[in-house]
FISEGU-569983 format. One record per atom (N, C-alpha, C, CB): residue in three letters; atom name; z, y negated, x negated. Coordinates in nm, 2 decimals, decimal comma. Glycine has a CB too. Layout:
% residues N
[node "ALA" "CA" [Z Y X]]
...
END
This chain:
% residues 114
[node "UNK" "N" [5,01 -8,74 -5,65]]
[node "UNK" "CA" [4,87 -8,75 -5,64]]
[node "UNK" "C" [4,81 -8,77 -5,77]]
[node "UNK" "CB" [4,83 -8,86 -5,53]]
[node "UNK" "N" [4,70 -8,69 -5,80]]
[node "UNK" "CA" [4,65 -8,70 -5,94]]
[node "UNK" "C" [4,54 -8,81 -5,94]]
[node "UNK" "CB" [4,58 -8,56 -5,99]]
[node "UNK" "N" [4,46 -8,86 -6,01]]
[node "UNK" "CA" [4,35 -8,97 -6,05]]
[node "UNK" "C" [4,28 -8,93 -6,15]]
[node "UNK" "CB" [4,39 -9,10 -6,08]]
[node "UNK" "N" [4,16 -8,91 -6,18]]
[node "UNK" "CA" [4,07 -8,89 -6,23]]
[node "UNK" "C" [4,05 -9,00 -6,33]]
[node "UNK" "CB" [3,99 -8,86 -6,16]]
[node "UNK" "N" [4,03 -8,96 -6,45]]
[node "UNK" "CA" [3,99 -9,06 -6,57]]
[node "UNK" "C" [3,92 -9,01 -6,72]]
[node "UNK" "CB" [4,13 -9,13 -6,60]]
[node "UNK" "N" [3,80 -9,07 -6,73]]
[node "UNK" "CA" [3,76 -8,98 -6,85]]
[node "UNK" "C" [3,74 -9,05 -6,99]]
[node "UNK" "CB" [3,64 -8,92 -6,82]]
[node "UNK" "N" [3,79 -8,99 -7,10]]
[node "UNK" "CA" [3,79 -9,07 -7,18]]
[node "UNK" "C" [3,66 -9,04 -7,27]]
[node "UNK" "CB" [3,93 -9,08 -7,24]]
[node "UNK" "N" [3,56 -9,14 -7,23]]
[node "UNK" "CA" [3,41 -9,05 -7,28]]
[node "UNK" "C" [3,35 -9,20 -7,30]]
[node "UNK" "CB" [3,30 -8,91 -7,14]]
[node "UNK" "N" [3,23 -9,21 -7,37]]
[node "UNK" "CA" [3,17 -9,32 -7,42]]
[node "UNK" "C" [3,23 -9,44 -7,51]]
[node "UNK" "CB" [3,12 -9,36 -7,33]]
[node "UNK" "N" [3,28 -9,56 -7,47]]
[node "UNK" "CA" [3,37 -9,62 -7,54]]
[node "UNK" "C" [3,53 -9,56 -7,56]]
[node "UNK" "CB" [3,36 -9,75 -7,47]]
[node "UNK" "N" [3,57 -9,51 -7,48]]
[node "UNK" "CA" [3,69 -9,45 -7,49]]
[node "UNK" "C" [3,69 -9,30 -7,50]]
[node "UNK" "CB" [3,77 -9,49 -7,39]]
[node "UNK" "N" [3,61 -9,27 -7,58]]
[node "UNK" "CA" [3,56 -9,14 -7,67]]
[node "UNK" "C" [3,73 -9,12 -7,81]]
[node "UNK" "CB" [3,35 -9,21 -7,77]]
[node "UNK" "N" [3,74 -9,04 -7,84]]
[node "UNK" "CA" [3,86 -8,97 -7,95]]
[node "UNK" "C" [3,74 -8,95 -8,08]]
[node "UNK" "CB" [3,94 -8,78 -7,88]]
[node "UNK" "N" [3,75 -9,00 -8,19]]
[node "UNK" "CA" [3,68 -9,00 -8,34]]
[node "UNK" "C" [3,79 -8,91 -8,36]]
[node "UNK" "CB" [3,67 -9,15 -8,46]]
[node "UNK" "N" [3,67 -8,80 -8,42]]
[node "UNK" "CA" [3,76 -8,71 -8,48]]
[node "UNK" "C" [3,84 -8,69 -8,63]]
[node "UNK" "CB" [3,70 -8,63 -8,46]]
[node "UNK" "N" [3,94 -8,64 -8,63]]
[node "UNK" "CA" [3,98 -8,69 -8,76]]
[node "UNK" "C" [4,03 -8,84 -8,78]]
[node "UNK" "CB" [3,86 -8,66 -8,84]]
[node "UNK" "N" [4,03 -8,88 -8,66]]
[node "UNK" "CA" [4,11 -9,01 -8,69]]
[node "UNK" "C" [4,23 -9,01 -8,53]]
[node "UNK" "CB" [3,97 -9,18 -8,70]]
[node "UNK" "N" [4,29 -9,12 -8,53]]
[node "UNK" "CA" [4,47 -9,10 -8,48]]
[node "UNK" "C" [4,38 -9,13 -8,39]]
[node "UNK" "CB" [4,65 -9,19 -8,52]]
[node "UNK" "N" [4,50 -9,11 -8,26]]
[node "UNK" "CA" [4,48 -9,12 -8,13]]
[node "UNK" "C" [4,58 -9,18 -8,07]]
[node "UNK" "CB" [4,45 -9,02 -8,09]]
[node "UNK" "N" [4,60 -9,29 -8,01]]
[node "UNK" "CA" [4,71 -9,36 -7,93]]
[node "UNK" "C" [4,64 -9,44 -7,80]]
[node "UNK" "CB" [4,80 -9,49 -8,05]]
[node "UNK" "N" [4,74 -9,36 -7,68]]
[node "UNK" "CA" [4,68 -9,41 -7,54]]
[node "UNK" "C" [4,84 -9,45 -7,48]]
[node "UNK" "CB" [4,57 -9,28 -7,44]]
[node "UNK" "N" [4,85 -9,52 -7,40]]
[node "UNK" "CA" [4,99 -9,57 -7,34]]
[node "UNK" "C" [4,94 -9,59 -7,21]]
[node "UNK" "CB" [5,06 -9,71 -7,41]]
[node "UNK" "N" [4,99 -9,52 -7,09]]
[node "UNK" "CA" [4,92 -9,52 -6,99]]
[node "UNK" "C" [5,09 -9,52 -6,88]]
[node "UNK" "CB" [4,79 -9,39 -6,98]]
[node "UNK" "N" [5,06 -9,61 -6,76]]
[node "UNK" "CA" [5,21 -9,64 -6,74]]
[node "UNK" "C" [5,14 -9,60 -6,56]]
[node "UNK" "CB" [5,30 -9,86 -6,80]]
[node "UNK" "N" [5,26 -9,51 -6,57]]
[node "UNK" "CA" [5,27 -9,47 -6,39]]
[node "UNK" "C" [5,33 -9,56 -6,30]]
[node "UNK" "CB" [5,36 -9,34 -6,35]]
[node "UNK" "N" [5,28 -9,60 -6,18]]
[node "UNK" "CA" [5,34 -9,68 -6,09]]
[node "UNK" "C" [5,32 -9,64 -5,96]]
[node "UNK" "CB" [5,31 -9,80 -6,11]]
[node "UNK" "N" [5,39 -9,67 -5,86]]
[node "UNK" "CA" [5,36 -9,58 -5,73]]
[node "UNK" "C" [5,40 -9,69 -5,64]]
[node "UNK" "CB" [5,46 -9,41 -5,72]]
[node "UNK" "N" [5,40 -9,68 -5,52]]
[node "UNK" "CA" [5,50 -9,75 -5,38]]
[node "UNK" "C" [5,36 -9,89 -5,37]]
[node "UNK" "CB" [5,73 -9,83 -5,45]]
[node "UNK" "N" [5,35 -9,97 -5,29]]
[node "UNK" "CA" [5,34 -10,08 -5,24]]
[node "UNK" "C" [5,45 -10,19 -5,22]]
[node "UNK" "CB" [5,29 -10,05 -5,13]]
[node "UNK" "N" [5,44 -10,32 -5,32]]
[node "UNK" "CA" [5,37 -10,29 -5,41]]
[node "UNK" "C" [5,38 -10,20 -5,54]]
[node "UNK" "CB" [5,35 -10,38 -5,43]]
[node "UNK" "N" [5,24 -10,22 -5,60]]
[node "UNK" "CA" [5,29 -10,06 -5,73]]
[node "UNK" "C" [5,38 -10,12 -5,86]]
[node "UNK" "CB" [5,10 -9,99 -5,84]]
[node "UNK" "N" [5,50 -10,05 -5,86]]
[node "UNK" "CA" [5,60 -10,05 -5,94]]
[node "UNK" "C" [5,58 -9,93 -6,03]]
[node "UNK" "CB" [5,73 -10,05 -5,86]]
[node "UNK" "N" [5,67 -9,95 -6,21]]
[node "UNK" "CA" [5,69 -9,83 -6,27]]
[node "UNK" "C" [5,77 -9,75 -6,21]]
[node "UNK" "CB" [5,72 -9,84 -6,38]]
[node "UNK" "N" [5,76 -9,64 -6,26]]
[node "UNK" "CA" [5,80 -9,51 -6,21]]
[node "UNK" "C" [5,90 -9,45 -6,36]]
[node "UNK" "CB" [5,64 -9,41 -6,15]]
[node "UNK" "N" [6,03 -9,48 -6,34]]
[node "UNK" "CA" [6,15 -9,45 -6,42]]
[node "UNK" "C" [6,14 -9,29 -6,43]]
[node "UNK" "CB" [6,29 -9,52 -6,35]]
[node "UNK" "N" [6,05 -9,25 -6,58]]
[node "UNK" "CA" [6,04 -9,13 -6,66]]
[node "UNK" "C" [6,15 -9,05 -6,74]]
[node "UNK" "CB" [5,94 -9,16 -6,74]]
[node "UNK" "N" [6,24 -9,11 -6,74]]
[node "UNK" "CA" [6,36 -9,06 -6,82]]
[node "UNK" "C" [6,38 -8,92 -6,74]]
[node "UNK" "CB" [6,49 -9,17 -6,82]]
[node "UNK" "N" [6,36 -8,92 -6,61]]
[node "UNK" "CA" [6,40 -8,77 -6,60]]
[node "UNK" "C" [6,30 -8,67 -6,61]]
[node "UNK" "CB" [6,47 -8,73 -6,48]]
[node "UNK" "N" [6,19 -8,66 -6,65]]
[node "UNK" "CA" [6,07 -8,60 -6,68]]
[node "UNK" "C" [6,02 -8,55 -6,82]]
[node "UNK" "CB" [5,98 -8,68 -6,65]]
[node "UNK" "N" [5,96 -8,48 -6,84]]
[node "UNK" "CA" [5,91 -8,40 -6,97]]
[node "UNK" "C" [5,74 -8,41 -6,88]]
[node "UNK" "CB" [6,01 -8,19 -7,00]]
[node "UNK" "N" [5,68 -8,40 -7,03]]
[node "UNK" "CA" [5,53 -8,49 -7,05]]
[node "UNK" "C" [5,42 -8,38 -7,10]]
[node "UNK" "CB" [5,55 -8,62 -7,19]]
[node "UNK" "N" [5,32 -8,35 -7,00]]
[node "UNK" "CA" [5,25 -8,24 -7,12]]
[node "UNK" "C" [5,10 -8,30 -7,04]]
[node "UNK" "CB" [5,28 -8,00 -7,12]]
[node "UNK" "N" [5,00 -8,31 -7,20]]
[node "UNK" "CA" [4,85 -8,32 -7,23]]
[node "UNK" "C" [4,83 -8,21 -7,26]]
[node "UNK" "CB" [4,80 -8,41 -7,32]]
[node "UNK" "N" [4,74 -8,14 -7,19]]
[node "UNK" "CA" [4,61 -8,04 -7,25]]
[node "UNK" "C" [4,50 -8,04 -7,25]]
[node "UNK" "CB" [4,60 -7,94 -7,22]]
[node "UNK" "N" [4,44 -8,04 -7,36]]
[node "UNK" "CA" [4,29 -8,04 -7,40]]
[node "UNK" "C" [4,23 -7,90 -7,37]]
[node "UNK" "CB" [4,27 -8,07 -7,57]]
[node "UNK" "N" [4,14 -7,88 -7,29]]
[node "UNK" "CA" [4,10 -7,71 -7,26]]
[node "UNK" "C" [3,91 -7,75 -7,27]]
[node "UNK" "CB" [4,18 -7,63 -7,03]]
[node "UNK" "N" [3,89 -7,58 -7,32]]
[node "UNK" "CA" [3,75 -7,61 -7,32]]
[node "UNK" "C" [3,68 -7,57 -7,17]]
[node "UNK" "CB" [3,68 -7,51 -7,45]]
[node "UNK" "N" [3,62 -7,65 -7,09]]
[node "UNK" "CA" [3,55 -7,69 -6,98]]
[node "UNK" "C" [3,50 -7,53 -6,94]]
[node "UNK" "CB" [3,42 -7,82 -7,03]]
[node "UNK" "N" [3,41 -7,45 -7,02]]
[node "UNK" "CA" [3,35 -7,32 -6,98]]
[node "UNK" "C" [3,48 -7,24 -6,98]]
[node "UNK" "CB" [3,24 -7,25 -7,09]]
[node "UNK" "N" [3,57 -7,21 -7,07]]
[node "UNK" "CA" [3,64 -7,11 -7,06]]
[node "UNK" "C" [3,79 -7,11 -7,03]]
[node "UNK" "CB" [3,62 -7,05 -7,16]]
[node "UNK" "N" [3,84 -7,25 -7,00]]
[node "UNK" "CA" [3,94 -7,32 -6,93]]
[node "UNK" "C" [4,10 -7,24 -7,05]]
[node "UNK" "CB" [3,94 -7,26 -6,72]]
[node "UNK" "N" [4,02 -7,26 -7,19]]
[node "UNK" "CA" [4,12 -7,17 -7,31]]
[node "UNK" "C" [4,20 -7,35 -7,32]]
[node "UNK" "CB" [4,00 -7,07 -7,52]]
[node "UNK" "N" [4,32 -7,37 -7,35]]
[node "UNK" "CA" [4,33 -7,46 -7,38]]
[node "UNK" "C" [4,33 -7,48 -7,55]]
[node "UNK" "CB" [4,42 -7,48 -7,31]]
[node "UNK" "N" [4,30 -7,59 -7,59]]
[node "UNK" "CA" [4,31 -7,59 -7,73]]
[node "UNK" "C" [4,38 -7,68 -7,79]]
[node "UNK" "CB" [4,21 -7,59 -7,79]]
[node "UNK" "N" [4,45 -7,78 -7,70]]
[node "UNK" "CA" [4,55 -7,84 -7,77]]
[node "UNK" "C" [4,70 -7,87 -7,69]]
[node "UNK" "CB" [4,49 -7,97 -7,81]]
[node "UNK" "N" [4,81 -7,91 -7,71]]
[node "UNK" "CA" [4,88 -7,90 -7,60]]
[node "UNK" "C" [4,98 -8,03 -7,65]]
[node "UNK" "CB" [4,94 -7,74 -7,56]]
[node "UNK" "N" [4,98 -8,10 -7,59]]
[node "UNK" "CA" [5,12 -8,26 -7,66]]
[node "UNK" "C" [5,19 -8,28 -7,58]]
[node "UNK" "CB" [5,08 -8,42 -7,70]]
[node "UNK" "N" [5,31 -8,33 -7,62]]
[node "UNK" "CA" [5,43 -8,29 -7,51]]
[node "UNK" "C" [5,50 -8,37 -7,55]]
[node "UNK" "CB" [5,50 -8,15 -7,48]]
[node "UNK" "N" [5,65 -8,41 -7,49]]
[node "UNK" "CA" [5,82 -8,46 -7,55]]
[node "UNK" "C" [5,88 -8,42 -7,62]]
[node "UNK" "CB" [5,91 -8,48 -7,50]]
[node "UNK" "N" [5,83 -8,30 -7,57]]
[node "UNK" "CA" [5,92 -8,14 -7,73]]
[node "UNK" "C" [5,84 -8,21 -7,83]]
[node "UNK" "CB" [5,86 -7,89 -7,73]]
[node "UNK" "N" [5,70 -8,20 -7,85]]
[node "UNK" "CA" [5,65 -8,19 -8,01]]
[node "UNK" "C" [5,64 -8,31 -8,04]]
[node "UNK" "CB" [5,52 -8,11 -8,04]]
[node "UNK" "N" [5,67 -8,41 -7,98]]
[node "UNK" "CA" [5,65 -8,56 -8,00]]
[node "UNK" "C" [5,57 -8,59 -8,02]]
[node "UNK" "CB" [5,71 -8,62 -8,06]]
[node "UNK" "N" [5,47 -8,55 -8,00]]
[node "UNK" "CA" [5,33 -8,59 -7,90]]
[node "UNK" "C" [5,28 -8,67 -7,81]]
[node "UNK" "CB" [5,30 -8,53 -7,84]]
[node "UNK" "N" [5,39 -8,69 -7,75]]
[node "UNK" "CA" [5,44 -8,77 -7,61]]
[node "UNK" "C" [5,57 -8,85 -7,63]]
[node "UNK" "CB" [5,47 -8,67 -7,50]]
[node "UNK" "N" [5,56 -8,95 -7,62]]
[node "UNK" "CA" [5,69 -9,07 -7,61]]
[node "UNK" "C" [5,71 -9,14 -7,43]]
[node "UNK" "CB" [5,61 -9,24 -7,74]]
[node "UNK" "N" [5,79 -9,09 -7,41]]
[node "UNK" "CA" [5,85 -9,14 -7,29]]
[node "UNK" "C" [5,91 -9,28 -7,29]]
[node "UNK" "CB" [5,95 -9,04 -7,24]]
[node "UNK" "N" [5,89 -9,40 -7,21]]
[node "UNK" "CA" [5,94 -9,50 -7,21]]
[node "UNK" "C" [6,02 -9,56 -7,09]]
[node "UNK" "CB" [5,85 -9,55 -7,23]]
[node "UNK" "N" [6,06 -9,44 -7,02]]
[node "UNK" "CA" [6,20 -9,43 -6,89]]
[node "UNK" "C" [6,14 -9,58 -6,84]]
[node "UNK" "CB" [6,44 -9,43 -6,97]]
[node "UNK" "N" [6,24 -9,64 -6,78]]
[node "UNK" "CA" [6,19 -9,73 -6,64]]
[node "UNK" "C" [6,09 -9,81 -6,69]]
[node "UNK" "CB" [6,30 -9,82 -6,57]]
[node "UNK" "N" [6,04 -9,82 -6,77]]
[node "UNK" "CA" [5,89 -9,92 -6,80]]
[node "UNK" "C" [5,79 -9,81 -6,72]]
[node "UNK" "CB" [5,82 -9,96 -7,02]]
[node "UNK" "N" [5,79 -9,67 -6,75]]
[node "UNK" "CA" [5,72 -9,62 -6,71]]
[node "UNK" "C" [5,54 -9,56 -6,79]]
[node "UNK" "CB" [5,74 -9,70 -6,61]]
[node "UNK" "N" [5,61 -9,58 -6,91]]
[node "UNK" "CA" [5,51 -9,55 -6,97]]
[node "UNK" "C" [5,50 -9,41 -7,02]]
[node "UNK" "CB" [5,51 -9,63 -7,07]]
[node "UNK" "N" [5,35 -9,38 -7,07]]
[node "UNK" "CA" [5,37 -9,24 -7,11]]
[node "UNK" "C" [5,26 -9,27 -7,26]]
[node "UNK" "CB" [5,30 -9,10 -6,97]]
[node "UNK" "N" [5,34 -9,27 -7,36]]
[node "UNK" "CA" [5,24 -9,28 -7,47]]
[node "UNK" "C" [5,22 -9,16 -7,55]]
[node "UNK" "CB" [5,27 -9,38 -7,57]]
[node "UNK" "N" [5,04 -9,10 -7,54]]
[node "UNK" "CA" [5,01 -9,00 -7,62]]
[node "UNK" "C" [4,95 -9,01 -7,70]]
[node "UNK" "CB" [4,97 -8,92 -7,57]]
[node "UNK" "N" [5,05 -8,97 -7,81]]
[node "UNK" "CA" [4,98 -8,95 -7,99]]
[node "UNK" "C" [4,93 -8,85 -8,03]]
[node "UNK" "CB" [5,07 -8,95 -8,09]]
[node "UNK" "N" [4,79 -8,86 -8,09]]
[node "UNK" "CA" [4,79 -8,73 -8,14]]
[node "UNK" "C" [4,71 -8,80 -8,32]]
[node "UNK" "CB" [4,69 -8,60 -8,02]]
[node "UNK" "N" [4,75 -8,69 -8,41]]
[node "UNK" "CA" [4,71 -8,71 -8,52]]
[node "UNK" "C" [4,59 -8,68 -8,60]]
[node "UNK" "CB" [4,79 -8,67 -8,57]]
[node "UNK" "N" [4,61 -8,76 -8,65]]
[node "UNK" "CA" [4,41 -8,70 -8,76]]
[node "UNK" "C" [4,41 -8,57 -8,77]]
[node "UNK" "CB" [4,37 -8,74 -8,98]]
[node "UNK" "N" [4,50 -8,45 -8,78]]
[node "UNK" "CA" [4,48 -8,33 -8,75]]
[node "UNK" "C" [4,46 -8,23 -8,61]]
[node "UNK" "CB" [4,57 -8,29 -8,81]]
[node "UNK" "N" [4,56 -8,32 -8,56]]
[node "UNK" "CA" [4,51 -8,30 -8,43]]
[node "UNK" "C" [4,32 -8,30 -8,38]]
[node "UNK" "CB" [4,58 -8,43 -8,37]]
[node "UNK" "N" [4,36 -8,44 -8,40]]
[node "UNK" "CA" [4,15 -8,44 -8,36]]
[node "UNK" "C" [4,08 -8,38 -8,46]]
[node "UNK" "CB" [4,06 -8,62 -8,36]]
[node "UNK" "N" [4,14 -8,35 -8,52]]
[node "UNK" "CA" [4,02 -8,25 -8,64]]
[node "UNK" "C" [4,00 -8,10 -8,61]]
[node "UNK" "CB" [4,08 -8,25 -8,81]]
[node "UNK" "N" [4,06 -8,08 -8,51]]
[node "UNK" "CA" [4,05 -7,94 -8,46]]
[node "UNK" "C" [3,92 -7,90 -8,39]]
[node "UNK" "CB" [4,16 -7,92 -8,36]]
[node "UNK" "N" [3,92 -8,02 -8,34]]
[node "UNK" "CA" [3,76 -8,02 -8,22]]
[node "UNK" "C" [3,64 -8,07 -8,26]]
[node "UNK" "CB" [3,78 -8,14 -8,08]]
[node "UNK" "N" [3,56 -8,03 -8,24]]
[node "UNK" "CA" [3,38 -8,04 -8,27]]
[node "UNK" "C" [3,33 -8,17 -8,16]]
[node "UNK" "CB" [3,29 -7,85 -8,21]]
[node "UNK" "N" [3,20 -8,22 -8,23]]
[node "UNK" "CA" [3,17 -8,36 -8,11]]
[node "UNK" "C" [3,15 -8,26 -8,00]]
[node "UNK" "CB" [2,99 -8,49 -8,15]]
[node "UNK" "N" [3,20 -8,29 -7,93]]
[node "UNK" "CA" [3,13 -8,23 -7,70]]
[node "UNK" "C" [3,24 -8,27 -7,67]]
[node "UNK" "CB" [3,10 -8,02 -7,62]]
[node "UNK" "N" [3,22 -8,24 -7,52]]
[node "UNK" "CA" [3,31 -8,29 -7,41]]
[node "UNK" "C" [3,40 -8,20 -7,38]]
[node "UNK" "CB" [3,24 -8,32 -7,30]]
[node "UNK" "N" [3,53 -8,18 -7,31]]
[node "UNK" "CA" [3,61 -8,12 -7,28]]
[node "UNK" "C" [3,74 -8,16 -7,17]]
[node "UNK" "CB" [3,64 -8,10 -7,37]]
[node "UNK" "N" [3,78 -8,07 -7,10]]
[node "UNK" "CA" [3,83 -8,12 -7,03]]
[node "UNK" "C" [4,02 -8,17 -7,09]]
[node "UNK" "CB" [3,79 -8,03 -6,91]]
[node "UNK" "N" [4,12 -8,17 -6,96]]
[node "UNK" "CA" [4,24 -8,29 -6,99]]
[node "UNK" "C" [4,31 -8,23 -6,87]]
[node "UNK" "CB" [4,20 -8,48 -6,99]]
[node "UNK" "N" [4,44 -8,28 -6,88]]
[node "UNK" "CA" [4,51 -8,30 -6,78]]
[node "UNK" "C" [4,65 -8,33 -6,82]]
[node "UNK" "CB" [4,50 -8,19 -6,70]]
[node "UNK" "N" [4,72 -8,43 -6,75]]
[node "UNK" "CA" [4,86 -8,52 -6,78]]
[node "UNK" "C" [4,96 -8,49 -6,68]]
[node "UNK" "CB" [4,84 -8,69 -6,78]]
[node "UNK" "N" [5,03 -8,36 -6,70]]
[node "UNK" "CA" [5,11 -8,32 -6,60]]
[node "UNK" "C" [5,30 -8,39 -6,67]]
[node "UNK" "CB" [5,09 -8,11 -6,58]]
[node "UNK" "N" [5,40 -8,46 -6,51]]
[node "UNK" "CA" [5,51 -8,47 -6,56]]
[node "UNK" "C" [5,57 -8,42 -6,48]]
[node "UNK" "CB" [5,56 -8,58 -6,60]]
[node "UNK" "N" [5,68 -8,34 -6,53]]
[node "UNK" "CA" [5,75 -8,22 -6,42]]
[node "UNK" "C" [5,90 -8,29 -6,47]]
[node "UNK" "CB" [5,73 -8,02 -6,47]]
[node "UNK" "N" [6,00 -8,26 -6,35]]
[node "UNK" "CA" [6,14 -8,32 -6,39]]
[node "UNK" "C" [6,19 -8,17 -6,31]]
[node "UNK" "CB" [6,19 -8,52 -6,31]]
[node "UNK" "N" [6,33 -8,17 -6,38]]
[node "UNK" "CA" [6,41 -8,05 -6,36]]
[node "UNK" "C" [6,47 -7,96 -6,21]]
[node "UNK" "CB" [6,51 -8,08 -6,44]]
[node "UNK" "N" [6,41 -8,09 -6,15]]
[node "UNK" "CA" [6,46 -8,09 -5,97]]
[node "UNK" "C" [6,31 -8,05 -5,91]]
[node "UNK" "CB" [6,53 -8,30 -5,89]]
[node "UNK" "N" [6,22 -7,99 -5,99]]
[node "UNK" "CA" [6,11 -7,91 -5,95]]
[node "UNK" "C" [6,00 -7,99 -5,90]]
[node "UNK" "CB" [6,15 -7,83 -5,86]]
[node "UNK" "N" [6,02 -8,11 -5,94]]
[node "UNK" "CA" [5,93 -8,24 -5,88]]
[node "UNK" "C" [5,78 -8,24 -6,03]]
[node "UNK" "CB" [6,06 -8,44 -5,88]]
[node "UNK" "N" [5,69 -8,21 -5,98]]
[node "UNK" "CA" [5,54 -8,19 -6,06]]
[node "UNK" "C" [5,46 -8,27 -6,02]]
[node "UNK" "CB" [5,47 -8,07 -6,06]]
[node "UNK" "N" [5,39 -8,35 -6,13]]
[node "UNK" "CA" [5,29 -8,47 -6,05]]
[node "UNK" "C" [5,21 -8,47 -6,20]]
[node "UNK" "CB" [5,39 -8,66 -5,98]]
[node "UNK" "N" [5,08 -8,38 -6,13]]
[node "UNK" "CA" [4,99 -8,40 -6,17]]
[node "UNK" "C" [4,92 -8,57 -6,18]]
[node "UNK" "CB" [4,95 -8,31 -6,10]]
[node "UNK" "N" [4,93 -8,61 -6,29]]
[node "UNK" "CA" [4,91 -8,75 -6,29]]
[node "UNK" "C" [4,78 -8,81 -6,29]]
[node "UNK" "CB" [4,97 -8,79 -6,38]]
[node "UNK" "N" [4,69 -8,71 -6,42]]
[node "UNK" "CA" [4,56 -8,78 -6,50]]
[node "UNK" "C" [4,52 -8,60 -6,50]]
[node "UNK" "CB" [4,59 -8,91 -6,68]]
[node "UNK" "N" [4,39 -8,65 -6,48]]
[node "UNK" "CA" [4,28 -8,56 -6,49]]
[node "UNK" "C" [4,14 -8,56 -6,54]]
[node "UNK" "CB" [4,28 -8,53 -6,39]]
[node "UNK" "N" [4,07 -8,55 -6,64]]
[node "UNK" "CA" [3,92 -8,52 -6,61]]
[node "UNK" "C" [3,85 -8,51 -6,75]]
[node "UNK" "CB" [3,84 -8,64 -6,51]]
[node "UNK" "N" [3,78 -8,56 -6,82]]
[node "UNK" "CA" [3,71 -8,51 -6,96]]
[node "UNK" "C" [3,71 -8,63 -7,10]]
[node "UNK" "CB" [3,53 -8,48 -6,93]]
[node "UNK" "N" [3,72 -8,52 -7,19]]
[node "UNK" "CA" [3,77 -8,62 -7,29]]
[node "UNK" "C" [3,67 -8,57 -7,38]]
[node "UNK" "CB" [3,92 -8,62 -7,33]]
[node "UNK" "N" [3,58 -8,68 -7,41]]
[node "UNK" "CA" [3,46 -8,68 -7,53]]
[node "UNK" "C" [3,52 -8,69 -7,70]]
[node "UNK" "CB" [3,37 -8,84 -7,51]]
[node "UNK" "N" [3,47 -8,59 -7,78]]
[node "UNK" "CA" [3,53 -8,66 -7,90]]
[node "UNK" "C" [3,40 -8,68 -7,98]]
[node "UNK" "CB" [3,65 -8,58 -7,99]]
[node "UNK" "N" [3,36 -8,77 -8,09]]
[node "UNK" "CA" [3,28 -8,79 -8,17]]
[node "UNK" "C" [3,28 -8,78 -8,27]]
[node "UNK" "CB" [3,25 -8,84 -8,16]]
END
């Protein structure tokens, strides 16, 4: 099940400067982490009108740091990174897929940069 979250106004991306978010999955009653070691990690930045994506961070490009049973998912991206994008809004999405065909759309919705 995905959740909606936007990183716009105070938690806006300066462009041209780093980017570090650590956002930890938990699931069940009560909510426990969710042990990521068997999962691969992808962020995409896409432009809102034309759904082109324009950035993409992952475990391959180490972009993404997996933190197995804590359950964390920390995404980096670099002063080049955010220097790609113009101030507006755009959309996101935080998909983790594991090799037993299991996909969980995690985080979803718009990411401001300034």
């Amino acid at each position: 099940m995905s959740s909606r979250y936007d990183f716009i106004e105070s938690n806006s991306i300066d462009m041209g400067a780093s980017f570090d978010s650590v956002i930890t999955w938990k699931s069940g009653d009560p909510a426990l982490p969710v042990n990521v070691t068997p999962y691969s990690a992808e962020f995409k930045i896409f432009d809102l009108l034309t759904n082109t994506t324009l950035l993409t961070a992952t475990n391959s490009n180490g972009k993404i740091v997996l933190g197995g049973s804590a359950g964390t998912i920390n995404i980096k991206l670099s002063t080049s990174d955010t220097s790609l994008f113009s101030k507006g809004t755009y959309g996101y999405s935080l998909v983790l897929a594991a090799s037993s065909n299991d996909t969980q759309k995690l985080l979803y919705g718009e990411v401001a940069f300034r």
